[in-house]
RODO-2510 file (C-alpha; in nm, 4 decimals, decimal comma):
residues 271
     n   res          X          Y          Z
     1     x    13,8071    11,6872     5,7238
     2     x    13,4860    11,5897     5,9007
     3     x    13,3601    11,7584     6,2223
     4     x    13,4157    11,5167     6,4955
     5     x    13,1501    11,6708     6,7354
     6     x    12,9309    11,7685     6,4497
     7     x    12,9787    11,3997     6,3674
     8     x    12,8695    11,2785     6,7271
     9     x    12,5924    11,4780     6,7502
    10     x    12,4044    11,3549     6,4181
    11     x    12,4688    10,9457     6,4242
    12     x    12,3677    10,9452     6,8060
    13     x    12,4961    10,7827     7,1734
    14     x    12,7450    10,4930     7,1376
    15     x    12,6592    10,4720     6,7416
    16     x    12,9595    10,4003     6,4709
    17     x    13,1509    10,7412     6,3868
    18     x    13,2425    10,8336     6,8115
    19     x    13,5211    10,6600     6,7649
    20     x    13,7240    10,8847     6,4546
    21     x    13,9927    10,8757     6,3226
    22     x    14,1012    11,0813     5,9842
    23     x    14,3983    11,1603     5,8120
    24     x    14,4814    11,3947     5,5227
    25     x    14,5907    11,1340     5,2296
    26     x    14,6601    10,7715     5,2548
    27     x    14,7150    10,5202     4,9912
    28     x    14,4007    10,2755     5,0829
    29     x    14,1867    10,3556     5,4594
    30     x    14,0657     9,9815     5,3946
    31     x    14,4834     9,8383     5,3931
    32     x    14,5715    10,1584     5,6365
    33     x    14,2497    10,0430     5,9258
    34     x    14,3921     9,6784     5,8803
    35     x    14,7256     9,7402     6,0018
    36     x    14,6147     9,9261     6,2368
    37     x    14,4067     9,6867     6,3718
    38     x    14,6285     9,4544     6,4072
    39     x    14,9427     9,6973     6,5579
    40     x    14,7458     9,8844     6,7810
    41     x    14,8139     9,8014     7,1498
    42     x    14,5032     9,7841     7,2581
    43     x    14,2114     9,6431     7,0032
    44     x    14,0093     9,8963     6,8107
    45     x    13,6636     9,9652     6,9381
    46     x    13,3619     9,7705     6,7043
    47     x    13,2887    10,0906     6,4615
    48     x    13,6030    10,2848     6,4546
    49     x    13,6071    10,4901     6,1705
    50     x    13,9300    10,5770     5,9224
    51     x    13,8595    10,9184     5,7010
    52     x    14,0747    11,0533     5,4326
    53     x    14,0415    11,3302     5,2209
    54     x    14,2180    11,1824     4,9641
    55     x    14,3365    10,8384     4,8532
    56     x    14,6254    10,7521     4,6515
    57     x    14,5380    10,3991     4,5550
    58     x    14,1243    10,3638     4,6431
    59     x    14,0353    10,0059     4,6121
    60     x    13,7647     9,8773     4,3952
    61     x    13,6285     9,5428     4,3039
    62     x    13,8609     9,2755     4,1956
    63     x    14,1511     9,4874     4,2069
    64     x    13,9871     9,7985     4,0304
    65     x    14,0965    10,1331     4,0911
    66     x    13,8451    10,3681     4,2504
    67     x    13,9450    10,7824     4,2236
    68     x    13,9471    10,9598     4,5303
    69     x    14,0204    11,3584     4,4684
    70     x    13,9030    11,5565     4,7646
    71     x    13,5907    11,6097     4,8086
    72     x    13,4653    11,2747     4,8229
    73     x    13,3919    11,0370     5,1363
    74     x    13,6126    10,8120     5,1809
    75     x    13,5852    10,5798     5,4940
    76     x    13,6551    10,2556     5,6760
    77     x    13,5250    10,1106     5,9414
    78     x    13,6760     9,8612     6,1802
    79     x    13,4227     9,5309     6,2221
    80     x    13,6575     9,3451     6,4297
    81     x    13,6611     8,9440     6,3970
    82     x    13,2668     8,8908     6,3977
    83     x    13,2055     8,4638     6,3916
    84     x    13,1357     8,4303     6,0267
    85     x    12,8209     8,2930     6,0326
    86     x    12,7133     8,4479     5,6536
    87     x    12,9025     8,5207     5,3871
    88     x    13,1631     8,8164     5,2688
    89     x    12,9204     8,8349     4,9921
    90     x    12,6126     8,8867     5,2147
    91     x    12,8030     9,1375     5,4302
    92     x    12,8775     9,4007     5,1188
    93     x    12,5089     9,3394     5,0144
    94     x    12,3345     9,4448     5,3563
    95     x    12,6305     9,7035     5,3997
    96     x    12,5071     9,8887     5,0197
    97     x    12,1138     9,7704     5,1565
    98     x    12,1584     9,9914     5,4441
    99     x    12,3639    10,3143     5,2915
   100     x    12,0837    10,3086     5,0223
   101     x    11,8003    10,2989     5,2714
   102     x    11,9802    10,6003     5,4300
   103     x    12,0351    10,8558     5,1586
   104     x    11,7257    10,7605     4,9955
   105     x    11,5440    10,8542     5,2809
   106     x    11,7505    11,1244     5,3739
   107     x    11,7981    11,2835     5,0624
   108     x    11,5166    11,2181     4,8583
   109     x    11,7268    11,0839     4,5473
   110     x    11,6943    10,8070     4,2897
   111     x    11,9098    10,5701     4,4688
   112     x    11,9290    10,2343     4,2864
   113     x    12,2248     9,9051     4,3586
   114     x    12,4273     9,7495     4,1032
   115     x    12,5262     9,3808     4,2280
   116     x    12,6802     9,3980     4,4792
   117     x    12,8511     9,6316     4,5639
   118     x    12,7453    10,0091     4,3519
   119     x    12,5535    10,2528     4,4337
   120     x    12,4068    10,4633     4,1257
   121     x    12,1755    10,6701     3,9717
   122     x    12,0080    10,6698     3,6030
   123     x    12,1574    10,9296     3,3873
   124     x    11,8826    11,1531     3,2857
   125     x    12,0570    11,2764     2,9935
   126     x    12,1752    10,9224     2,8712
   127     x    11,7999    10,7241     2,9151
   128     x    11,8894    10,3386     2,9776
   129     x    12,2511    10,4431     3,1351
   130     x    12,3812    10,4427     3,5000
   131     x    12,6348    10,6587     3,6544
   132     x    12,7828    10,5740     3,9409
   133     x    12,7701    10,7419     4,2975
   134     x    12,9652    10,5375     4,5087
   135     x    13,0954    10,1759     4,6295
   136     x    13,1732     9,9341     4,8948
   137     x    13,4967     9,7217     4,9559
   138     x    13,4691     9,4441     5,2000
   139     x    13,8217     9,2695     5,3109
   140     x    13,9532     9,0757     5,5707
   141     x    14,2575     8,9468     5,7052
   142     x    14,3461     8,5929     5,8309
   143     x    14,6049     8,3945     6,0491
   144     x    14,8040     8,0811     5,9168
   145     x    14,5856     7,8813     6,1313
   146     x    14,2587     8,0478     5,9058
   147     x    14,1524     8,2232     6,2193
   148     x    13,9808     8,5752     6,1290
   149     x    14,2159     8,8649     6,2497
   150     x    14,0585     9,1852     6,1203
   151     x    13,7403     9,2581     5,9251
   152     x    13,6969     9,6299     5,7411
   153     x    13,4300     9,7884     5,5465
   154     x    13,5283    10,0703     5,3039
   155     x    13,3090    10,2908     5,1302
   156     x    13,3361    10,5756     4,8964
   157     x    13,0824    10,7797     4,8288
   158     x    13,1412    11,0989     4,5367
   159     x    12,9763    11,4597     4,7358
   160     x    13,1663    11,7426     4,5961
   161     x    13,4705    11,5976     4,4461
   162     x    13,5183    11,6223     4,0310
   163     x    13,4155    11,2565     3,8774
   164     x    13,4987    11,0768     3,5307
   165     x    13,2015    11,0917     3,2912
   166     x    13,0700    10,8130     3,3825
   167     x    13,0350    10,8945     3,7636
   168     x    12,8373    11,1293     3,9296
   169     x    12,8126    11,3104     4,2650
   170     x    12,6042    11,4106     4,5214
   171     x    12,6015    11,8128     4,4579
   172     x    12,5244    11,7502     4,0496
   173     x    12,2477    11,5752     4,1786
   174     x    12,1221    11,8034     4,4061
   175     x    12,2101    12,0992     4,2558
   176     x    12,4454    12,1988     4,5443
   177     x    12,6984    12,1373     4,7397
   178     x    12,6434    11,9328     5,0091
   179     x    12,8123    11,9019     5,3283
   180     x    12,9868    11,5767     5,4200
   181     x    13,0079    11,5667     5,7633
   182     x    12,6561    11,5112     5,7584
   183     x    12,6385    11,2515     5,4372
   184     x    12,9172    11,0338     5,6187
   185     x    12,6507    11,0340     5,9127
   186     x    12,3714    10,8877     5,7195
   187     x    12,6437    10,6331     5,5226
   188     x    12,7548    10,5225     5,9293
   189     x    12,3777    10,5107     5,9875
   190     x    12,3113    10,2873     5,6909
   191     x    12,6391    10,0486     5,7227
   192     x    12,5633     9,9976     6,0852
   193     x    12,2344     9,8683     6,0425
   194     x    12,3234     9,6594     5,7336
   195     x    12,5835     9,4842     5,9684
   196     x    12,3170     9,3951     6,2315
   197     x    12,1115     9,2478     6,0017
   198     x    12,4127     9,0639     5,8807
   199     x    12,5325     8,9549     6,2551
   200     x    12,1623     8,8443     6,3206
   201     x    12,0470     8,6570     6,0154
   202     x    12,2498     8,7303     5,7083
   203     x    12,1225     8,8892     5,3768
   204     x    11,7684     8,6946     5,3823
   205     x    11,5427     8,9034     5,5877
   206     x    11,6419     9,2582     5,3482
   207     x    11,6680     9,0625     4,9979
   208     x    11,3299     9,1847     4,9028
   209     x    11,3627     9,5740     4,9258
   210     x    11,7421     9,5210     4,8048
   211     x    11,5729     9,3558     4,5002
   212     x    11,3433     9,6250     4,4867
   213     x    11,6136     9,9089     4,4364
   214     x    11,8647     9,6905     4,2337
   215     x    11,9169     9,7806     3,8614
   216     x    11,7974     9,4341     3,6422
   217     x    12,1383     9,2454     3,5414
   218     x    12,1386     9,1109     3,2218
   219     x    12,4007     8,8623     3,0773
   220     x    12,6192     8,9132     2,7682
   221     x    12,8337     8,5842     2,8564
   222     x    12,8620     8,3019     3,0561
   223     x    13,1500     8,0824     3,0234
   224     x    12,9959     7,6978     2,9221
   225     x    12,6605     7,8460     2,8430
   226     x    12,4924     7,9607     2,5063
   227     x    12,2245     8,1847     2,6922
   228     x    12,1626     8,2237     2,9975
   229     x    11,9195     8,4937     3,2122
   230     x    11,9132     8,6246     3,5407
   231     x    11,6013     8,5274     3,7521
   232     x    11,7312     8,7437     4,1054
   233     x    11,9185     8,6798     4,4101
   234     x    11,9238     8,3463     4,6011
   235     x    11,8507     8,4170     5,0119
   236     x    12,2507     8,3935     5,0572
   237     x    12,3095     8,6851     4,7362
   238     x    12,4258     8,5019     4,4592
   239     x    12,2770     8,5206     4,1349
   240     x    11,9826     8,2625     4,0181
   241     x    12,0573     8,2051     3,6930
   242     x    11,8354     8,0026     3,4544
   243     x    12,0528     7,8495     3,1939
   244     x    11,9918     7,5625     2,9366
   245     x    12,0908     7,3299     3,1587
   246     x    11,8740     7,4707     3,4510
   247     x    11,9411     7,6972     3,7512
   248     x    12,2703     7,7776     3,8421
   249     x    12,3958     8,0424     4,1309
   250     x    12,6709     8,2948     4,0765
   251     x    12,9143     8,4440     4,3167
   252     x    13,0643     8,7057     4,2106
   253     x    13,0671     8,9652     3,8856
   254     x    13,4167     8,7676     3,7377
   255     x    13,2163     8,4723     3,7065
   256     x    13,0016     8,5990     3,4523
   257     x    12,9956     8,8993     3,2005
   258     x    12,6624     9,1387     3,3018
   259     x    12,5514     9,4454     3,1384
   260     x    12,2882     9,7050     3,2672
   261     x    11,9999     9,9149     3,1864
   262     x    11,7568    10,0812     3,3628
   263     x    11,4019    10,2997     3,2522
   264     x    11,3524    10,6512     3,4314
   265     x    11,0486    10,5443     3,4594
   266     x    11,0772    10,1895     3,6183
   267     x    11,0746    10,1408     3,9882
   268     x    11,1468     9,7311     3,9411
   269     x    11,4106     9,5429     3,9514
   270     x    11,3832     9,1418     3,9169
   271     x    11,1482     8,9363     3,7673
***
């Protein structure tokens, strides 16, 4: 469990992560802080904050399964019904903008974003491969009249908990272990700023330095096309893609198959 004062104390006055609330397993915070927003009497403050120590059923991407032994962080956050001004799609992108900006700055490491929604490091004893640190789930909830009832953020982020080979966590990296109350800090930190920028203006005004940490994409398939290459992200985060037929955009990872690779050397992302 995370230190509630402890908590307080480190994001600052009136900042997300006052407003806790944790429990010791659940099957999803993201589907268990949607309920309760809607079943509470009263409606949960902007920032309210659902921890587990474990999950039963994490939620990836499209349905994917994400592990959650304890040890990890695993949070929600309540982000009410904002007016929709930008996209889902920009609002995961400035959400993993912002967490990166955080624990790169607070913890010195090699941070870099897989569209659109990883976070992960280059695997120092696999040159060219990733392993993954942590994700974001964005979901939402709306009325039969298409009226927004309930927007969440959920983020996992792997500290001290065991991972799958292919993951990695924060006290590997480090080379011990670290203490969570204070890495969910700088993830509330990160999220909360990625959300203004969202509110305010969308994706546009942090696509360059998101650019600048992401890990190049490169396709293996795209249905209809015989080749097709990845030229970086349009102002609203989807994909330019240069294919025979000229520039198409991409929404989202099941529209096309990518595949990633990154030098331990190489500080660039995009072309």
């Amino acid at each position: 469990m995370l230190s509630p004062a402890r908590l307080g104390s480190l994001v600052g006055r009136g900042a997300w992560g006052h407003h806790l609330l944790q429990v010791a397993v659940t099957d999803s915070t993201n589907r268990l802080l949607l309920d309760w927003g809607r079943r509470f009497p009263q409606p949960l403050p902007l920032g309210t904050v659902l921890v587990s120590t474990r999950q039963r059923a994490g939620q990836g991407q499209h349905g994917r399964v994400w592990q959650s032994p304890a040890g990890g962080l695993y949070l929600s956050v309540w982000l009410g019904s904002p007016p929709l001004r930008h996209s889902l799609l920009e609002l995961t992108l400035t959400l993993a903008w912002g967490i990166a900006g955080s624990l790169r700055q607070r913890l010195g490491i090699p941070l870099r974003l897989k569209w659109p929604n990883d976070l992960v490091v280059p695997d120092k004893q696999r040159p060219g491969s990733l392993r993954k640190l942590g994700g974001i789930l964005v979901q939402s909830r709306f009325g039969e009249r298409g009226q927004l009832l309930g927007l969440v953020a959920g983020v996992g982020v792997n500290i001290n908990n065991p991972v799958p080979a292919e993951g990695i966590n924060l006290a590997e990296i480090l080379g011990s272990r670290q203490d969570g109350t204070a890495v969910a800090a700088w993830v509330l930190q990160g999220m909360e700023r990625g959300f203004q920028s969202w509110l305010q203006e969308g994706f546009a005004p942090v696509r360059s330095e998101y650019e600048a940490w992401t890990v190049q994409p490169q396709i293996q398939s795209l249905p209809g096309e015989a080749s097709a290459t990845v030229l970086g992200l349009a102002e609203d985060g989807r994909l330019r893609v240069q294919t025979q037929g000229g520039q198409i955009l991409v929404l989202s990872p099941e529209q096309v198959r990518l595949s990633y690779q990154v030098s331990l050397a190489s500080s660039s992302s995009f072309a």
